[in-house]
N, C-alpha and C positions, 0 to 999 in steps of 0.2 A: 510426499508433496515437496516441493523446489521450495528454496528458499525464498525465489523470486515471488513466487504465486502466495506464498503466507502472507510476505510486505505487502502485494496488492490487496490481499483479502482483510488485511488489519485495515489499510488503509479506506478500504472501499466503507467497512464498517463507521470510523469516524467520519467520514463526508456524509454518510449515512445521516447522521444527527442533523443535518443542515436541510433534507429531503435532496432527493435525486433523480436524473434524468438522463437516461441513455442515449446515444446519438450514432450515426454508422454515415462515413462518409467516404464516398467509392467515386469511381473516374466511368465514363462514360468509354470510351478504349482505353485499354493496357499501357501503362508510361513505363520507365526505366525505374527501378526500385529508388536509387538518388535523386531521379529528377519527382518522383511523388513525395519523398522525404522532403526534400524544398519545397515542394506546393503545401505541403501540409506546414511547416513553419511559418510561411506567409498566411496563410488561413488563421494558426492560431494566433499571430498580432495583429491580425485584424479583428477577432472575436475578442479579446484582452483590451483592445484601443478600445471599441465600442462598449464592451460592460467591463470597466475596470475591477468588480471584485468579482467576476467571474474565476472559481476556483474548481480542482476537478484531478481527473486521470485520463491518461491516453494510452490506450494498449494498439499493435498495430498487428496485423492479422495476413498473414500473405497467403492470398485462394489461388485454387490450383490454377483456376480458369480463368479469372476477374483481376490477376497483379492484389496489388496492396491495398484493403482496407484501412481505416482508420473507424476504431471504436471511440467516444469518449464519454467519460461520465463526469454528469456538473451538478456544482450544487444550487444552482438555480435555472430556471427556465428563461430562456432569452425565445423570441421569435423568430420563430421557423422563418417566414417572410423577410425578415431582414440578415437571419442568418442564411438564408439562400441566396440571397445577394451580393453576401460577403464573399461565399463559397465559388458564387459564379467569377467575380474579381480574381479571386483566388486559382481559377483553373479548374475548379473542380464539377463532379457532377450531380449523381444523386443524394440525397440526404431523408434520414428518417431519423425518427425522434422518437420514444416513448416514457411515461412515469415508470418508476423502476424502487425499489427496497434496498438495502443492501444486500441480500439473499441476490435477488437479481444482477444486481452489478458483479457480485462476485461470478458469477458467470464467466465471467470476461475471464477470470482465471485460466480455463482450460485451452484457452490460447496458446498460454507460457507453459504449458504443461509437452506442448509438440517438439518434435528433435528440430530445433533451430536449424533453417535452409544456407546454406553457405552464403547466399546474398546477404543476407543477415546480420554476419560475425560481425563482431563487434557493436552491436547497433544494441540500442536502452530499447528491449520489447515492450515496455509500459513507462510511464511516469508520471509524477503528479506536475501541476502548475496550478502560478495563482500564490497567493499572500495564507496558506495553512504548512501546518505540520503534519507532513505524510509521512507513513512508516520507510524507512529504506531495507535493502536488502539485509545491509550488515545490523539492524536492528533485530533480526532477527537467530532465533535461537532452537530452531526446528532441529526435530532428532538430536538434543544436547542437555547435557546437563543443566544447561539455564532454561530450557523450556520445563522442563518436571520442576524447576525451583519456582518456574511460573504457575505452572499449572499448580502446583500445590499452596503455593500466595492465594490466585485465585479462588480456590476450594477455601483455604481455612482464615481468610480475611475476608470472605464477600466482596471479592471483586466483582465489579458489573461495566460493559462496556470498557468505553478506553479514556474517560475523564482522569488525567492527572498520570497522562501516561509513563511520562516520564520520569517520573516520580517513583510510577511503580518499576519502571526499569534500573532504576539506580539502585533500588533496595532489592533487586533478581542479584544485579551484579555484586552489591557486597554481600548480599549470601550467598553466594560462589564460593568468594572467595571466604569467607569464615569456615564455608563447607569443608575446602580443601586444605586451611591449616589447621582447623580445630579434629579433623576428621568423622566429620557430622557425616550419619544418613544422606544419601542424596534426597532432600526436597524436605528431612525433619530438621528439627533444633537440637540442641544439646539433650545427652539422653536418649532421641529418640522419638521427643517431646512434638505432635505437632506444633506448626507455627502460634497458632492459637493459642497454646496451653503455656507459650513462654512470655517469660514478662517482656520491655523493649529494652529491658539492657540487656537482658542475656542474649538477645538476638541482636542488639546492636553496636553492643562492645567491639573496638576497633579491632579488625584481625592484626596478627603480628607480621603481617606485610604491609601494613598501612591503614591512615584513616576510612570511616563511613565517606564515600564516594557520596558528592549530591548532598 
C-alpha cells in the first residue's frame, strides 16, 4: 500500500469519531481537468462560508468516460437542497450523498492506489480541509522501521484508535532512534524485553544523539 493511501486511511478513521458522510460530485459534460480543479475550489468556499466547521477529505477520481470526479467525506451532514445550490453556483452538476463508517470512506483509497494519469502530475490526489488534524503523507511510516515500532506500541500498550496521536508518534520516533543507537530489536526494548515488560526509564532514557522528542 502507498504511503498516500495509509494517510488517507488514518485520516478517514479519525474523522470517523465525528460520524460521516460521503459525497460524489460530477459535471454534467466533460471540462478541462484545470478548469474542474477551479470549479471545485469555488464550490468548496462556498460549502466552508455556509457551514463554517465543516471539516472533511477530498479525493479526486479521473473516469475514463465522465473527466473528473470529486469524492468528499464530511464530518457532518449539511443539506443536500442547499448544497445543490451551492454546487449549481458553483458550475457543477450531479450530486449524491450517502451515511458512510470509516470502513466506507476508506474506500476512497483505491483511487490513489491507480498509476497517476499524466494530467495529474503534480496535483494533491486527496486532502483534508477544515479547522482538524489530518494525518499527512510524511506522517507516515509504511513498510519501515517506524511502522513495526508502531505496530508493536500498538500490540504491547493497548492502543486503540488514533486519540493522542501525536503523542503516540513522538514516542515511534524516539524509539527509533534509542533503537538504532542502543542497538535494540527492531520493535523490542532493551534485552529484547517487549515494550510492556520495560519500565519508562529504560524505554525512555535520552538516546545518545539527543533528548525524548515531544
Amino acid at each position: 500500500m502507498r504511503k498516500s493511501q495509509t494517510a488517507f486511511e488514518f485520516s478517514a478513521e479519525r474523522l470517523a469519531s465525528r460520524g460521516l458522510y460521503m459525497w460524489t460530485f460530477t459535471f454534467k459534460d466533460v471540462l478541462a481537468i484545470k478548469d474542474t480543479r477551479k470549479l471545485w475550489n469555488h464550490l468548496l468556499t462556498l460549502l466552508r462560508r455556509k457551514w463554517p466547521d465543516l471539516c472533511g477529505l477530498r479525493v479526486f477520481e479521473l473516469h475514463e468516460t465522465h473527466g473528473l470526479h470529486v469524492h468528499l467525506v464530511t464530518n457532518r451532514y449539511i443539506w443536500v437542497v442547499e448544497a445543490r445550490k451551492l454546487a449549481k453556483k458553483a458550475g457543477w452538476g450531479r450530486i449524491h450523498v450517502q451515511r458512510a463508517n470509516a470502513e466506507g470512506a476508506k474506500y476512497l483509497a483505491k483511487y490513489l492506489s491507480k498509476e497517476r494519469e499524466p494530467c495529474l502530475k503534480r496535483w494533491r490526489l486527496w486532502a483534508g480541509f477544515g479547522k482538524w488534524d489530518w494525518s499527512r503523507v510524511k506522517d507516515i511510516f509504511a513498510e519501515s522501521p517506524k511502522r513495526v515500532i508502531w505496530e508493536a506500541c500498538k500490540e504491547a500498550l493497548h492502543w486503540e484508535g488514533n486519540r493522542d496521536f501525536l503523542q503516540k508518534r513522538n514516542l515511534v520516533d524516539h524509539l527509533y532512534l534509542r533503537t538504532v543507537e542502543e542497538g535494540w530489536e527492531l520493535g523490542r526494548g532493551p534485552g529484547g524485553l517487549f515494550y510492556n515488560e520495560c519500565s519508562p526509564s529504560e524505554l525512555l532514557g535520552a538516546p545518545r544523539g539527543g533528548a525524548l522528542r515531544g
